[in-house]
N, C-alpha and C positions, 0 to 999 in steps of 0.2 A: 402893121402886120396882123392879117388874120388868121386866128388859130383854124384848125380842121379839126373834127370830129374824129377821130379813130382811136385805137386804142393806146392806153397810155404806157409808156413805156418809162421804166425805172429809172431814175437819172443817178448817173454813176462820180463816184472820184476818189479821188484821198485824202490825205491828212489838209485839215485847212483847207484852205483855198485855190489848193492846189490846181484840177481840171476842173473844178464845180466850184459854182457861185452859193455863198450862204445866204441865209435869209433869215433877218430878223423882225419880228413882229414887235414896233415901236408903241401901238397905239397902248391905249391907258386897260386897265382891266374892268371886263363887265360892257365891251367896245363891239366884241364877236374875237378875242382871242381863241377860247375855243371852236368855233366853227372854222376861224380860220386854221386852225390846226389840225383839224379833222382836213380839211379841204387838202391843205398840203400832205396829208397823210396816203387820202385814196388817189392823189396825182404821184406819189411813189416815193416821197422827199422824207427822207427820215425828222418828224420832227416832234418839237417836245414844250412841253406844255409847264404849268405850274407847279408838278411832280418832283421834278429835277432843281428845284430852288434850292436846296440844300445845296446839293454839287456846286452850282452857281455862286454861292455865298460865299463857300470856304475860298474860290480866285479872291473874291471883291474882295474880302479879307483879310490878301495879301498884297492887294494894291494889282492884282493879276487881270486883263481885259482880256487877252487872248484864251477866251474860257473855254478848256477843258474838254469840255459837255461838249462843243463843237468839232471836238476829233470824229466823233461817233454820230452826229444828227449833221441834217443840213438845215433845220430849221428851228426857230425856239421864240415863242413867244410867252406873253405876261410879264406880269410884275417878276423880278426886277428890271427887266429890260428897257422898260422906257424910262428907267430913270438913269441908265448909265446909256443910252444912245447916242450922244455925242462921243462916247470914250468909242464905240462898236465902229460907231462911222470912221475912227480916224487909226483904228488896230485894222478892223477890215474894211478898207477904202474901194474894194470890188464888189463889196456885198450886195446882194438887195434888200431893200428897208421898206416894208410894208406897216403905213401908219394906218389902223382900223380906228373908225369913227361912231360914234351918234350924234341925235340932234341932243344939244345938252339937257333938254327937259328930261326927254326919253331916258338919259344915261345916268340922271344923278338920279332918278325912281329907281332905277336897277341899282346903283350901289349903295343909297339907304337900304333897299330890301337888304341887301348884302352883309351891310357892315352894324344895322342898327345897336343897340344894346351890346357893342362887345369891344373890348382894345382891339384897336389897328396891330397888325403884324408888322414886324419890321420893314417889308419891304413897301406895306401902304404908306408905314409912317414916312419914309424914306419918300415916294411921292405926292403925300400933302403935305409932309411938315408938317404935323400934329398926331393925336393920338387915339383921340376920337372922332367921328363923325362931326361935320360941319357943312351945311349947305352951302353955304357961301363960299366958303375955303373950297371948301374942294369942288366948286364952277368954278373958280377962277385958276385952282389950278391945272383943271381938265384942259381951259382957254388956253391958259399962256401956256402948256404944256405941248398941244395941237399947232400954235401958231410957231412955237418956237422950232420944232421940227419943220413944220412946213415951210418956213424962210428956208430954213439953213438948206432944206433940201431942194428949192428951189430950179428948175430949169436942168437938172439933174436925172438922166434914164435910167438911174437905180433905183427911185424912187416910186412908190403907188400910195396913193390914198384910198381906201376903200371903206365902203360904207355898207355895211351887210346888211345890218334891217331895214334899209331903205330898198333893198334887192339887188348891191354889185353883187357879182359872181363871178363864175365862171367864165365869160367873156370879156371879162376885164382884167382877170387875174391870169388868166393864160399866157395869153399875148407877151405881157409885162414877163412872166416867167421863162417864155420861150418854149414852152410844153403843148402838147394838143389837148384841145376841148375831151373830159372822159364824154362817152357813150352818154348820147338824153335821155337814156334811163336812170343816170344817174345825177342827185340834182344837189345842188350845193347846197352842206351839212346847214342848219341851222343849232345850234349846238346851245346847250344852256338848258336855263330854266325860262319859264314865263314872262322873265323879268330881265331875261338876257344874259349874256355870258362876256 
C-alpha cells in the first residue's frame, strides 16, 4: 500500500481497542522513542512519551497490562514498555507494535551519554538488569532484547521495525499505520539530543 500526500486527518475511537488500533513503541530507549512520538503526534494519534511512567507503574504494580494511560492515548512509547511487551502483545493482540532501532555502536554512545555517573531508574533497571551502566550488559541486552521481539513478531502485519537515524520515516511508517503521508513541508521529527533520543 502506498500512502498519498494530503492532509492528515485525526484518527478517531474509544475505550481500548475498540474502532482504533493502539500502538506501542517496543524498541529500547535512546532508539528515536521520542521522535517517534512526535511523529505519531503531528499524524494526529494521541500519544505519550516517558512523562506518563508514573501512571504506567502504578497498573504494573498491581500485576495490571491492560494499562490505563491507553483509555485516553493511542500511542505510548519508552521505557517501561519494552520491557513488558510480550504482556502488551497478548492483552492487546490487535495492537500495532513499533520496534525502533540503531546500529548498536551508535545506541550504546547515546545511553553512556545518557545514563553515565548516575543510578539506573527503575524501569532501566528493569531492562538491563542491573543498576549501573555497563557496556557490555547493556549490548547484549539491547541484542537479545531486538532479536527477541523480532522472532516473536515475525511474519506478522502488526508489526514495523524502524530505524530513524538511518532515515525510515515517513514512508514507512505511514503505510504500516494506514494514515496518509503529512504535507513535505513537514519532515519527520528528529527529536533528542545530539546523542539521540
Amino acid at each position: 500500500m502506498v500512502a498519498e500526500r494530503r492532509p492528515v486527518t485525526k484518527p478517531t475511537g474509544s475505550d481500548f481497542a475498540g474502532s482504533r488500533r493502539l500502538i506501542f513503541g517496543v524498541g529500547a530507549h535512546r532508539t528515536g522513542t521520542s521522535s517517534l512520538t512526535e511523529a505519531l503526534t503531528i499524524l494526529g494519534f494521541r500519544a505519550s512519551h516517558w512523562g506518563d511512567r508514573a501512571e504506567i507503574r502504578r497498573d504494573l504494580d498491581q500485576g495490571i497490562f491492560r494499562l490505563s494511560l491507553m483509555k485516553r492515548m493511542d500511542a505510548v512509547s519508552d521505557l517501561p514498555i519494552p520491557t513488558i511487551w510480550r504482556n502488551l502483545a497478548s492483552t492487546f493482540p490487535d495492537a500495532r507494535f513499533i520496534l525502533t532501532i540503531r546500529a548498536p555502536e551508535e545506541w550504546i554512545e547515546s545511553v553512556e551519554w545518557h545514563t553515565r555517573d548516575r543510578q539506573l531508574v527503575q524501569e532501566e533497571q528493569e531492562f538491563y538488569n542491573r543498576s549501573t551502566f555497563d557496556r557490555d550488559s547493556f549490548l547484549a541486552a539491547y541484542t537479545a532484547h531486538n532479536s527477541a521481539v523480532i522472532e516473536y513478531f515475525s511474519g506478522r502485519d502488526n508489526f514495523l521495525t524502524l530505524n530513524i537515524s538511518a532515515g525510515d520515516g515517513w514512508e514507512k511508517m505511514c503505510p504500516f499505520l494506514e494514515v496518509n503521508l503529512p504535507s513535505e513541508d513537514i519532515s519527520f521529527p528528529r527529536a533528542g539530543s545530539s546523542k539521540g533520543s
